[in-house]
C-alpha positions as a Markdown table, in Angstrom:
| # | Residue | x | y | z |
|---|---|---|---|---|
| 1 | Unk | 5.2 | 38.8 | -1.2 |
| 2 | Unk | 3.2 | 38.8 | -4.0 |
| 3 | Unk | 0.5 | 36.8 | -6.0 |
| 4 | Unk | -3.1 | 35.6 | -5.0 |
| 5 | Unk | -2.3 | 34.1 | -2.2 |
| 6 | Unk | -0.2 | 37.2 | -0.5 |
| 7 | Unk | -0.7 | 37.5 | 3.2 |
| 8 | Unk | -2.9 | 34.6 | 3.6 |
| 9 | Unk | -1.6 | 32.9 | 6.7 |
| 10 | Unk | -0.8 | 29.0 | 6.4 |
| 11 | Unk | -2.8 | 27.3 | 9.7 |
| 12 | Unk | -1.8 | 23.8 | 9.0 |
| 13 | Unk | 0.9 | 21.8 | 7.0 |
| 14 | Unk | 1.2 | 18.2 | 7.1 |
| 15 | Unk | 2.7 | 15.9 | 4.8 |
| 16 | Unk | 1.0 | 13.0 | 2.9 |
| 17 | Unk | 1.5 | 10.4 | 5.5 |
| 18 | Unk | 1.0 | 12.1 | 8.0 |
| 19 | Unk | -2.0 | 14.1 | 7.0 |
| 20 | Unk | -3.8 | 10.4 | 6.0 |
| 21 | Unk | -2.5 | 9.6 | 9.6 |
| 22 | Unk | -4.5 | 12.7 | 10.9 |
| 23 | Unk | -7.4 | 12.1 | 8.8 |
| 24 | Unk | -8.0 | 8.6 | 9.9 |
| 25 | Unk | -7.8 | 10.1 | 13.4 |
| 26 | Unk | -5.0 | 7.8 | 14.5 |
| 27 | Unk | -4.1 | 10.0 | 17.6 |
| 28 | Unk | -3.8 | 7.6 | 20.2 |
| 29 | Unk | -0.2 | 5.4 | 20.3 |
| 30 | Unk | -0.4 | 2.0 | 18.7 |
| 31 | Unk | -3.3 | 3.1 | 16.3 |
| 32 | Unk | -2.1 | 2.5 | 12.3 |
| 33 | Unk | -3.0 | 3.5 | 8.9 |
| 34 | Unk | -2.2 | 1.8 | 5.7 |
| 35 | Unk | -2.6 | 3.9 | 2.3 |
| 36 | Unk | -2.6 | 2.0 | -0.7 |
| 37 | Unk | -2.2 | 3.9 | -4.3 |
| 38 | Unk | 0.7 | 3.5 | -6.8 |
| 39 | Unk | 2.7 | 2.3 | -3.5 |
| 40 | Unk | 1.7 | 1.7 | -0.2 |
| 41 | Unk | 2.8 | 3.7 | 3.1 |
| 42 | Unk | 1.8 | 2.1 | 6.6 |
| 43 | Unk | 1.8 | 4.5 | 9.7 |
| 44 | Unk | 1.8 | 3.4 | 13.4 |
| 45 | Unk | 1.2 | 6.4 | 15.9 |
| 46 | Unk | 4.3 | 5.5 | 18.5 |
| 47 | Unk | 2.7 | 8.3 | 21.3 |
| 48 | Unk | 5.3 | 11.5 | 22.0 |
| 49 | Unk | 8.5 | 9.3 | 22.6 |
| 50 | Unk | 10.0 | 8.0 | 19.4 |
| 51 | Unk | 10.8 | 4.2 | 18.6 |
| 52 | Unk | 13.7 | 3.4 | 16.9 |
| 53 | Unk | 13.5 | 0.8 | 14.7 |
| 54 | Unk | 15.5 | -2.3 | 14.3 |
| 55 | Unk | 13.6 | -4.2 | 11.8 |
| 56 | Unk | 13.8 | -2.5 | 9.0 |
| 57 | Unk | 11.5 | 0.8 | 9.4 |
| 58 | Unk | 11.7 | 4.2 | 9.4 |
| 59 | Unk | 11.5 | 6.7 | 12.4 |
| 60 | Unk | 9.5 | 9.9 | 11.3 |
| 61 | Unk | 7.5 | 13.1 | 13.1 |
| 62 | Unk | 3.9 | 12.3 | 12.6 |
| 63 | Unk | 2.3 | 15.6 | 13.7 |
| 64 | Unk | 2.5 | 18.3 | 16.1 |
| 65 | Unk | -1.3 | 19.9 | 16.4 |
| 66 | Unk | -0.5 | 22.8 | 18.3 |
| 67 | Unk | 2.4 | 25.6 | 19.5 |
| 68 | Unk | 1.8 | 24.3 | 23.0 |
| 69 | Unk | 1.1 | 20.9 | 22.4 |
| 70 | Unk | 3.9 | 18.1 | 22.0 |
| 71 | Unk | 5.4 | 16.4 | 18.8 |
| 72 | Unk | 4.3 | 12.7 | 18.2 |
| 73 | Unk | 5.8 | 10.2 | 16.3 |
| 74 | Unk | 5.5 | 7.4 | 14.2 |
| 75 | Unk | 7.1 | 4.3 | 12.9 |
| 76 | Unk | 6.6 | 4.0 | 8.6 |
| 77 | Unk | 7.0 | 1.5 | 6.0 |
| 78 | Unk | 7.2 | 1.7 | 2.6 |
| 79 | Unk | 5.8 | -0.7 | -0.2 |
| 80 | Unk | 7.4 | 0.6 | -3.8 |
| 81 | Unk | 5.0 | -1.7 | -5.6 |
| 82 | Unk | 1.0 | -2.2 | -4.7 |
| 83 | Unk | -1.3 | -0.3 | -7.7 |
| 84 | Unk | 1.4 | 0.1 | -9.8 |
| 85 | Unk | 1.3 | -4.1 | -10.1 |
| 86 | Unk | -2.0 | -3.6 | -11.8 |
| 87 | Unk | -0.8 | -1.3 | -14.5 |
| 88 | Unk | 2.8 | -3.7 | -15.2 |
| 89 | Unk | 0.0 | -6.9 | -15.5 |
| 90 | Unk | -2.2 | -4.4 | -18.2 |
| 91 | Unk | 0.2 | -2.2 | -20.2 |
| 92 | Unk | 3.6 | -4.3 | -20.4 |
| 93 | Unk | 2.3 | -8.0 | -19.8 |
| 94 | Unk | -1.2 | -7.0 | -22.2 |
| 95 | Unk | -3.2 | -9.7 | -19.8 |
| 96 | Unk | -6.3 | -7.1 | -20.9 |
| 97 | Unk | -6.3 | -6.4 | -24.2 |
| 98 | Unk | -10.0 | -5.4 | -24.9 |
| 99 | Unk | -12.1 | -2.2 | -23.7 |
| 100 | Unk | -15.1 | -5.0 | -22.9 |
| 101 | Unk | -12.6 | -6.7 | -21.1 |
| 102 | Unk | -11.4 | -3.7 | -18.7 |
| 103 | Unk | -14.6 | -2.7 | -18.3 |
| 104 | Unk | -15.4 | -6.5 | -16.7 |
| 105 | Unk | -12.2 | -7.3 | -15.0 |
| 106 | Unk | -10.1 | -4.6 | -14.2 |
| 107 | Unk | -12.6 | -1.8 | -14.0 |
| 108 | Unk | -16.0 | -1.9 | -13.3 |
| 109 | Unk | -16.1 | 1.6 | -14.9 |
| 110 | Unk | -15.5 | 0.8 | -19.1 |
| 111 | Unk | -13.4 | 2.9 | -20.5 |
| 112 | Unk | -14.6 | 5.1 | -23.3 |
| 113 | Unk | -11.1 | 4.7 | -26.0 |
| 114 | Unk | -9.4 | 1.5 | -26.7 |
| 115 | Unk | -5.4 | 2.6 | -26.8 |
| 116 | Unk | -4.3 | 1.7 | -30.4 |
| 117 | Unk | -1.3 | -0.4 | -29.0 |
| 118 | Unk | -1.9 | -2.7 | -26.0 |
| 119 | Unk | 2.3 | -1.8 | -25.2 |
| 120 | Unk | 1.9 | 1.8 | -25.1 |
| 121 | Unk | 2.6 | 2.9 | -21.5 |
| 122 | Unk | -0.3 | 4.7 | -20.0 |
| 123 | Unk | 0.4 | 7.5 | -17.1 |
| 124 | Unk | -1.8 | 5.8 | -14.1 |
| 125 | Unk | -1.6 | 8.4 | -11.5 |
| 126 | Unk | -3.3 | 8.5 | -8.0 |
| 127 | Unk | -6.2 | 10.0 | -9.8 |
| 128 | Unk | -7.1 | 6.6 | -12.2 |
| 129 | Unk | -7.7 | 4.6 | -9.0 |
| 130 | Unk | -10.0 | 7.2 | -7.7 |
| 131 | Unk | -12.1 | 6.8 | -10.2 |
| 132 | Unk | -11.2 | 3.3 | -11.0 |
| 133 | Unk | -11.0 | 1.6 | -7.7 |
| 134 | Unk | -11.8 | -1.6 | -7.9 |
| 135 | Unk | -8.7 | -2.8 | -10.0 |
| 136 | Unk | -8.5 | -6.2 | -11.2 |
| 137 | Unk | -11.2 | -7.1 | -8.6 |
| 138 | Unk | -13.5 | -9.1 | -10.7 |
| 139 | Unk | -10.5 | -11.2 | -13.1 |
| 140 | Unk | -9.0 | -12.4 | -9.4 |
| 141 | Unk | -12.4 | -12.8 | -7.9 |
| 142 | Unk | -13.1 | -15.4 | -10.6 |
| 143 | Unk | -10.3 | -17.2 | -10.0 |
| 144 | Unk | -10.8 | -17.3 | -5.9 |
| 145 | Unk | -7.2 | -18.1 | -5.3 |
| 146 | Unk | -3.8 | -18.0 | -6.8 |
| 147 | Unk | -3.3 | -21.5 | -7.0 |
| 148 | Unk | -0.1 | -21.5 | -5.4 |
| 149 | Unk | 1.2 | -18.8 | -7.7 |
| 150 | Unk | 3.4 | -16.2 | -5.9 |
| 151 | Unk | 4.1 | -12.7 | -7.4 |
| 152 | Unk | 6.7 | -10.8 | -6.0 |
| 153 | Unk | 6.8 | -7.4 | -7.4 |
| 154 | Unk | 10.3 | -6.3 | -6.5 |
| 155 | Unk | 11.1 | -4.2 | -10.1 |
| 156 | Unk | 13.1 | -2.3 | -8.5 |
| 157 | Unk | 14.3 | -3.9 | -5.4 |
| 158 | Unk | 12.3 | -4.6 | -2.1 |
| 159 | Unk | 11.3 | -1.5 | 0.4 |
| 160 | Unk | 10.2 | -2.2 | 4.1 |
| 161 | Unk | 11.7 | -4.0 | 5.6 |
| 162 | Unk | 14.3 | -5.3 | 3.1 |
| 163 | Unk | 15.8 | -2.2 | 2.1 |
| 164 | Unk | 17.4 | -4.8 | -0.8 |
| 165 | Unk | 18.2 | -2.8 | -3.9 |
| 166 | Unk | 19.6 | -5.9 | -5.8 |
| 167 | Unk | 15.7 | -8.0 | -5.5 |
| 168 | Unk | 13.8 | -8.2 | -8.8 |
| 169 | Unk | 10.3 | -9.5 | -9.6 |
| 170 | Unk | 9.9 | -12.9 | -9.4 |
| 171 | Unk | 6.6 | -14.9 | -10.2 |
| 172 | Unk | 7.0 | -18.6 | -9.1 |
| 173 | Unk | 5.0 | -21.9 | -8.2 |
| 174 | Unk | 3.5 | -21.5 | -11.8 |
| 175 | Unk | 1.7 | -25.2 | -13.2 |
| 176 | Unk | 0.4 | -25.9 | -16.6 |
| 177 | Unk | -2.9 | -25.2 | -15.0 |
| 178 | Unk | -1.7 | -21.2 | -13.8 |
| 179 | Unk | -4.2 | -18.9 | -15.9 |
| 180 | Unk | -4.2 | -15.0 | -16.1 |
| 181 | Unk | -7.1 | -14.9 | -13.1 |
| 182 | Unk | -4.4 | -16.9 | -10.9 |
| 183 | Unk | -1.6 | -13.8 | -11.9 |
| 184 | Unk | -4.8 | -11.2 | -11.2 |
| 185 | Unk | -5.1 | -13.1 | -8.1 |
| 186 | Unk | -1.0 | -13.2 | -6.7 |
| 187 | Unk | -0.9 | -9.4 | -7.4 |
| 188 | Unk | -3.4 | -8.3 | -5.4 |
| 189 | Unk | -2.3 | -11.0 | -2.5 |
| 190 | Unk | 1.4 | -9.6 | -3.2 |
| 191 | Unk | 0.1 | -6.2 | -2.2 |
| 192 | Unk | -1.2 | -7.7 | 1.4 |
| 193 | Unk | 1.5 | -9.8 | 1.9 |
| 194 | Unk | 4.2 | -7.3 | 1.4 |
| 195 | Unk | 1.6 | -5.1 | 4.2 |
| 196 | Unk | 1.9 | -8.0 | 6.6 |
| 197 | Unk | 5.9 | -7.9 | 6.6 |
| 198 | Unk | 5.7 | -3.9 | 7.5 |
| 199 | Unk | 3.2 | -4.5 | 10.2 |
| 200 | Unk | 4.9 | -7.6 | 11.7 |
| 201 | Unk | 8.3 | -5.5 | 11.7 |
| 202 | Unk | 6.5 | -2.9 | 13.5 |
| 203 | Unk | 5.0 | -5.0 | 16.2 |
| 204 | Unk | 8.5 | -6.8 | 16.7 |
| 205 | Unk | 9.5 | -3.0 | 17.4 |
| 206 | Unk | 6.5 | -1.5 | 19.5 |
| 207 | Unk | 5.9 | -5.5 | 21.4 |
| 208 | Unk | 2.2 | -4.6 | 21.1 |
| 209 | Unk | 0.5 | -6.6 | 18.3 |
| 210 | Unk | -1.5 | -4.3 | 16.4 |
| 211 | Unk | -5.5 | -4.9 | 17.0 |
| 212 | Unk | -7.0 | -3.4 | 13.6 |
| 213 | Unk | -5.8 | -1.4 | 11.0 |
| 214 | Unk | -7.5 | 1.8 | 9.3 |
| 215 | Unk | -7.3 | 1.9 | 5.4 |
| 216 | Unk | -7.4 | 4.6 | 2.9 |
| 217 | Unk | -6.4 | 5.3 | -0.7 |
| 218 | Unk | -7.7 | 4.5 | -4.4 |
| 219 | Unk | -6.8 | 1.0 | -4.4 |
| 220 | Unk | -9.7 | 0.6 | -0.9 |
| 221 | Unk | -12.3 | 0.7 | -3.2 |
| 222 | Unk | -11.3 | -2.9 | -4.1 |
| 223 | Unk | -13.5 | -5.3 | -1.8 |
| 224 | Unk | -11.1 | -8.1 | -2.4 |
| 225 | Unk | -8.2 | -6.4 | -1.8 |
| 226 | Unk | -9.6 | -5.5 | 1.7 |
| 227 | Unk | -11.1 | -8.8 | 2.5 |
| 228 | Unk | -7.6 | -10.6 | 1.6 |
| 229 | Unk | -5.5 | -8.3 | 3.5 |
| 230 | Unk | -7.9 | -8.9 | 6.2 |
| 231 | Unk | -7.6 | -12.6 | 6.2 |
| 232 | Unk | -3.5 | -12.2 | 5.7 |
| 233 | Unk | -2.6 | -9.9 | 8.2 |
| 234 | Unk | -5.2 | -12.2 | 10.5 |
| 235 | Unk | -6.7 | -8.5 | 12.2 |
| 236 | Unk | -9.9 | -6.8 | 10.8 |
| 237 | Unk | -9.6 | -4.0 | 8.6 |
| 238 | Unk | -11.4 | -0.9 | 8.9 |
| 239 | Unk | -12.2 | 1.7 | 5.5 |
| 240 | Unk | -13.5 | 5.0 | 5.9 |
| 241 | Unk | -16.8 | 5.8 | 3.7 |
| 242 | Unk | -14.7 | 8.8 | 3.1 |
| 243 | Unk | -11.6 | 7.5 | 1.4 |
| 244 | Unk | -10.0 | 11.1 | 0.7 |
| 245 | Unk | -8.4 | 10.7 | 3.9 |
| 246 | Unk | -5.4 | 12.9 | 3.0 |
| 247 | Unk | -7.0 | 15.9 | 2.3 |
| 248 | Unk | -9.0 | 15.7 | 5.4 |
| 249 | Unk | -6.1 | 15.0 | 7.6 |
| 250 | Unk | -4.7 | 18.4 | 6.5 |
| 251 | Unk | -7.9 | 20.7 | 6.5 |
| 252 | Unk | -8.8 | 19.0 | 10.2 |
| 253 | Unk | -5.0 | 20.0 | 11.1 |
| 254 | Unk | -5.2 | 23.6 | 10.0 |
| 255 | Unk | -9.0 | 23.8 | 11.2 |
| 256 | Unk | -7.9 | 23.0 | 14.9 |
| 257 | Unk | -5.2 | 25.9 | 14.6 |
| 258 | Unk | -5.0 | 28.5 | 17.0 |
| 259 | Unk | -6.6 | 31.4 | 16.2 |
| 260 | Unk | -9.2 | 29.0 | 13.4 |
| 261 | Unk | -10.8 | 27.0 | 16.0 |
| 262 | Unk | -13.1 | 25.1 | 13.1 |
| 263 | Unk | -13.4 | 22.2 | 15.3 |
| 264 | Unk | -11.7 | 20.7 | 18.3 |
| 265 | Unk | -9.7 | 17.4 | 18.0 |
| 266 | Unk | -9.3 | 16.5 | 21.4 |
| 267 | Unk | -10.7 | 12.6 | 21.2 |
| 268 | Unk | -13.7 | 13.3 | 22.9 |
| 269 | Unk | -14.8 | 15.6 | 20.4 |
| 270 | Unk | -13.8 | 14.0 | 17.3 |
| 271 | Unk | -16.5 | 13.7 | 14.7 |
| 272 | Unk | -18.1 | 9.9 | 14.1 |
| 273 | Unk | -16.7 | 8.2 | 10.8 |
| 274 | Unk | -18.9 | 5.5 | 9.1 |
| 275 | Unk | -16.7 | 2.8 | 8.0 |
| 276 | Unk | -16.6 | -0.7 | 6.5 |
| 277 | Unk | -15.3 | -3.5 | 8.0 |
| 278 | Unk | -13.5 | -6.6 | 7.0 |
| 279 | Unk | -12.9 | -9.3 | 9.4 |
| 280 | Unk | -10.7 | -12.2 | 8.8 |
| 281 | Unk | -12.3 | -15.2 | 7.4 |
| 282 | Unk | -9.8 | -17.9 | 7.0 |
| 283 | Unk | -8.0 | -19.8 | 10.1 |
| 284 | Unk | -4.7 | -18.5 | 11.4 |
| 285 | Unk | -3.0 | -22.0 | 10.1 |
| 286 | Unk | -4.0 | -21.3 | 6.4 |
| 287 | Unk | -3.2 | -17.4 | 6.2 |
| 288 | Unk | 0.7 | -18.5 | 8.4 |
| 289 | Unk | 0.9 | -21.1 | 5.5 |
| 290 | Unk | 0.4 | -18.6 | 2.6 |
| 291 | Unk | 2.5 | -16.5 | 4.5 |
| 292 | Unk | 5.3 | -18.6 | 5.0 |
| 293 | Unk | 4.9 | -19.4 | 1.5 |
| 294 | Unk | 5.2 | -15.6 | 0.2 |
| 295 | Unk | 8.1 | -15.6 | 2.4 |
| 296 | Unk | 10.2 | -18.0 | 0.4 |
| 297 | Unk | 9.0 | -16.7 | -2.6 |
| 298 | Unk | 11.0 | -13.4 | -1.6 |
| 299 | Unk | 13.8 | -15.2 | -0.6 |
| 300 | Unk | 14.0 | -16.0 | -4.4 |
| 301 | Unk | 13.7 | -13.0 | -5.4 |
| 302 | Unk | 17.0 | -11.5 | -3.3 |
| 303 | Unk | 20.3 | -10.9 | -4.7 |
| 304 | Unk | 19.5 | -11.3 | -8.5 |
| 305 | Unk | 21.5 | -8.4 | -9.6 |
| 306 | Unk | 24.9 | -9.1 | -8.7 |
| 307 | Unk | 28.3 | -8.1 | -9.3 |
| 308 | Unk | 29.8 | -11.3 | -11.1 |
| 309 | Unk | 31.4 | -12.1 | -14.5 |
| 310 | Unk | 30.9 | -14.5 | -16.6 |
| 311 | Unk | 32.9 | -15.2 | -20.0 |
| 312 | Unk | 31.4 | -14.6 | -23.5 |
| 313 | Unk | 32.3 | -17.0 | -26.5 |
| 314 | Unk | 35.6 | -15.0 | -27.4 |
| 315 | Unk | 36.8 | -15.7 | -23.5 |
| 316 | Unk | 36.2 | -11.8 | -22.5 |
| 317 | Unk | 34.7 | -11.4 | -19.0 |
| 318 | Unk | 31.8 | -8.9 | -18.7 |
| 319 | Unk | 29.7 | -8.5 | -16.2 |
| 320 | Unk | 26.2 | -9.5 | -14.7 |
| 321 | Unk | 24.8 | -6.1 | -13.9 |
């Protein structure tokens, strides 16, 4: 009742999700958007009828644009560990140490202090891969592959589609010959990988394989990123040249409102994006092996913190937590 923004009428409110869903003008059912940032969050427009699950995902209202219009939904998975991968390898695992070095291999952007202690924790928010996008881009690129090292990120458990609380990281298939470019390398792949499990749940739950799949968020800017999760999830992948998909998703929404009338989103009337786009450029076989790979990698990872006792020296039982 009071303050600046006193009698100022709200037009649109969307959440995050759903707002990127919006923005990259996913309205027609079976279109998808992944967001990549500290986590990742993959939307698939499921039309006005919702699809429940039963592989793992999570039913959710995806938007309603309209008092007269009708509710659609969507099918979500969540990834707890995608940029955040970047900032475990720098600040706790120190595999940059130097500002010359960030500025060649984890930034392209230099940065202009050196922290004093390569293990203090620095607070990596949304906004340092906005102006940082291209994380770790240029260490992996040198190495071209991960030499059959896998990297599963599960620090806390696994998300989508696990939903396995008791999975902790896990990097395997190490050689004398694994070198930090081939750990630069596993993280970023760890990212797409753990994208191609949401997606494949979702098809198994919509039995419509998904065609291409729109991309948005901080961690985009990353050409590699892109062009592997291209050539693991085996579709193309499609970036807007405006990544701030988010905050377009809501201003379209409460733009379109009744009584604002900014712009019109039925689909013949939505706006033309530019865009980028990735196709796949390795064979199904290779990108099913890596896959399958990734796969028992996670396997691996399952069940690590368990319940069991074990005996100390004196003979008292304590427990494996």
């Amino acid at each position: 009742k009071s303050g600046s923004l006193a009698g100022v009428p709200i037009s649109g409110c969307l959440g995050d999700q759903s707002a990127a869903l919006v923005g990259q003008m996913c309205f027609e059912e079976g279109q998808a958007k992944n967001t990549y940032g500290t986590g990742c969050f993959l939307l698939r427009n499921t039309g006005t009828k919702p699809v429940m699950s039963d592989h793992g995902l999570i039913t959710t209202v995806a938007y309603k644009l309209g008092r007269d219009k009708p509710a659609c939904y969507a099918l979500e998975g969540s990834v707890a560990i995608a940029g955040a991968v970047v900032r475990w390898l720098k600040d706790n695992m120190c595999i940059v140490k130097s500002s010359s070095e960030i500025g060649k291999s984890i930034f392209h952007e230099p940065r202009t202090q050196e922290p004093s202690d390569c293990n203090r924790l620095c607070v990596m928010e949304m906004s340092v891969f906005k102006h940082h996008p291209v994380v770790s881009e240029q260490l992996a690129a040198e190495a071209g592959t991960s030499y059959g090292c896998y990297f599963v990120p599960a620090f806390s458990g696994l998300y989508a589609p696990y939903w396995e609380p008791s999975a902790r990281g896990i990097i395997c298939g190490l050689t004398q010959f694994t070198n930090r470019k081939h750990l630069a390398f596993a993280a970023l792949e760890a990212v797409c990988f753990q994208t191609r499990e949401i997606l494949d749940a979702m098809n198994q739950d919509c039995c419509i394989p998904l065609s291409v799949l729109g991309v948005d968020g901080g961690m985009t800017g990353n050409r590699l990123l892109m062009q592997l999760q291209a050539d693991i999830l085996c579709i193309p992948v499609v970036r807007p040249t405006m990544s701030e998909t988010t905050a377009l998703g809501a201003a379209m929404a409460a733009g379109a409102a009744q009584g604002v009338d900014v712009w019109n989103l039925n689909p013949d009337q939505l706006p033309h994006v530019t865009s980028e786009k990735y196709e796949p450029q390795i064979n199904t076989e290779e990108s099913e092996f890596r896959f399958a790979r990734w796969k028992k990698a996670v396997q691996k990872a399952m069940n690590w913190e368990t319940t069991e006792t074990s005996c100390t020296s004196n003979g008292q039982q304590q427990g494996l937590n």
